[in-house]
Each structure stands twice: as C-alpha cells, then as structure tokens.
N, C-alpha and C positions, 0 to 999 in steps of 0.2 A: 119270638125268640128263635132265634138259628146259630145253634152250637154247631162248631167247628171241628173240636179238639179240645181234648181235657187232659193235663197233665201234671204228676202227684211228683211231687218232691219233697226230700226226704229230711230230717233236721240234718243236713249235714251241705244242702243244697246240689243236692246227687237226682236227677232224672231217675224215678224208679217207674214208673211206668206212664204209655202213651198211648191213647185209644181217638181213633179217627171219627169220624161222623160223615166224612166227606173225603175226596179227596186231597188230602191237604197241598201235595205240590201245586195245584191248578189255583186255591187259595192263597198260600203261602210264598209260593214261587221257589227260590234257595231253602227257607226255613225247612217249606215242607218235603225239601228230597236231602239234603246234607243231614247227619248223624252230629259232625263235630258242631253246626251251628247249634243245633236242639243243644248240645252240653254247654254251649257259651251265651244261651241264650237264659237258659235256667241259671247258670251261675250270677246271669248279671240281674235277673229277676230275682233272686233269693238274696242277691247284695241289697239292692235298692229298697227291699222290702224290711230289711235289717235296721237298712238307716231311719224308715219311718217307720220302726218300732221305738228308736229312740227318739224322735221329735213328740212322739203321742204319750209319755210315760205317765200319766194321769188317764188313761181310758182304763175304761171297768175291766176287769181282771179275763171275764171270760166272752169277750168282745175281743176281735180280728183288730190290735192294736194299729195295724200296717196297714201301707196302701192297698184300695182295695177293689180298682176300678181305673184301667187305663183307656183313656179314650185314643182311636188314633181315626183319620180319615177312612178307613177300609173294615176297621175291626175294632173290639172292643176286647182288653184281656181283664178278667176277674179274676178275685187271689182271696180265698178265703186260707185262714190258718186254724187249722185245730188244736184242743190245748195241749196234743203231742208234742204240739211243730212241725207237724207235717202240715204241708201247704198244696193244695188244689188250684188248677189253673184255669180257667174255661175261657176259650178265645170263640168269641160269637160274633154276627152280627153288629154294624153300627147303633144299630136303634135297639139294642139289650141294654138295661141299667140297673136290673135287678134279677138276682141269682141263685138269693138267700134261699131260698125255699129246697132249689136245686139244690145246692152246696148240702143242706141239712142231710137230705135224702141220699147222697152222693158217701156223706161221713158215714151216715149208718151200714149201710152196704159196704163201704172201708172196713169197718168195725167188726160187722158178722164175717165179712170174709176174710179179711187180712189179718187183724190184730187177734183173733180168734183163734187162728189154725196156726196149731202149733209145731207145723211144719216149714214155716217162713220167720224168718230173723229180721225184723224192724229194720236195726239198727244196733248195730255193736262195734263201738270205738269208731264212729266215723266212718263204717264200711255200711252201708246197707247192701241191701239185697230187689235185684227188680224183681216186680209184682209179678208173676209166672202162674198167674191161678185163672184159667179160663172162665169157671162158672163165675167169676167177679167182672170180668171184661163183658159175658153177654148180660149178666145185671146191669151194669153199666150204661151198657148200648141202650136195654131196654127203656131203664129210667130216662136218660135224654131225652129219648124218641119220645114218650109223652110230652115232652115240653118243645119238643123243634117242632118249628110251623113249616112247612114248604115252602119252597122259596119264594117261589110264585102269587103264594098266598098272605107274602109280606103289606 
C-alpha cells in the first residue's frame, strides 16, 4: 500500500483538512498544486458519493452506504464515511484495494483528536471549521507510515 493523500470532508462537503504523504504536485500534477481544484474536486466527490447513498438504501445502517473505491489508471481514491458524515479520502497506489483497517484507525485518532477538543467546531449550520490541530496531523503521518511500503518495494 502507498498512500498519497488523505483528505476529510465535512457533512456539508467543505475540505476540512489535507495531509500529504508525498509530494502531491509530482503525483497529482494541477490537483496537487491548485486550491480551487482541491474545492471542486471535493464538492464533486461528496455529490457522487451522495447519489450512491441513494442507489444503496438497503445497506446495514453502520456500513459506508456509498461508493467506496474508485479505480483510475494512476491511483486509486477510497471514501470511507463515518456515522457523522464525515467522509475520509485516501488516494493510494494502483494496486490498494483495501483500507478498512486504515480508515478504522484513521476514525479513532479523528475522534480523540477532533471530535474531543472542545476547542474545534465540527460543523454548525453548514459552516465547518478546518482541522488546525497539529498533534492530529503528526498522528496521522504516523499511522500511514506504518502502512505505506516504499515505493521501491512495491
């Protein structure tokens, strides 16, 4: 597994934060150096993810109703959703197909760090607030790095 970039969006489909792994311009190319792409790029993953909440409306209650695995030639994006609505992004490697474990581990450190401190606002009326909490960014980094392989050593 070779993570990318991980990026949290908020139930309102607002970028609330974006942690590198690599450099994403050299990866990404436009994605990874434009601002306003990153905002159109989340709005149109948080749409699509919306619609296949409604084609799935018989999945178990606290199962990721939506898509949750986009394959492309270069990368692969993962979309796990919590039962906030808050949605995690993980853009890796071609040859990633599974992230669950990640995502788990990814939510909890969410949870002690963000949802916890009662210093950070979710979400109120559709306005969130970006994630601004450092010792959560190097939790973060840390967790990945147990799971990214070198690249080399793919």
């Amino acid at each position: 597994m070779v993570v990318y970039l991980l990026w949290l969006i908020n139930q309102s489909g607002q970028q609330m934060l974006k942690v590198e792994f690599m450099d994403s311009s050299l990866v990404f190319g436009d994605l990874g150096r434009n601002r306003d792409l990153h905002l159109h790029f989340a709005s149109v993953v948080f749409g699509v993810y919306s619609m296949t909440r409604e084609i799935t409306p018989n999945c178990p209650p606290l199962q990721s109703p939506g898509m949750q695995l986009i394959e492309a030639a270069e990368h692969n994006l993962h979309v796990f959703e919590a039962v906030s609505g808050v949605k995690f992004l993980l853009f890796t490697d071609p040859s990633t197909f599974n992230c669950d474990a990640l995502f788990q581990e990814l939510y909890i450190l969410y949870v002690d760090f963000v949802v916890k401190n009662p210093f950070h606002t979710i979400d109120v009326a559709g306005i969130g607030q970006p994630i601004q909490i450092p010792a959560f960014e190097e939790a973060v980094k840390g967790t990945v790095q147990k799971y990214n392989e070198p690249v080399g050593r793919r």
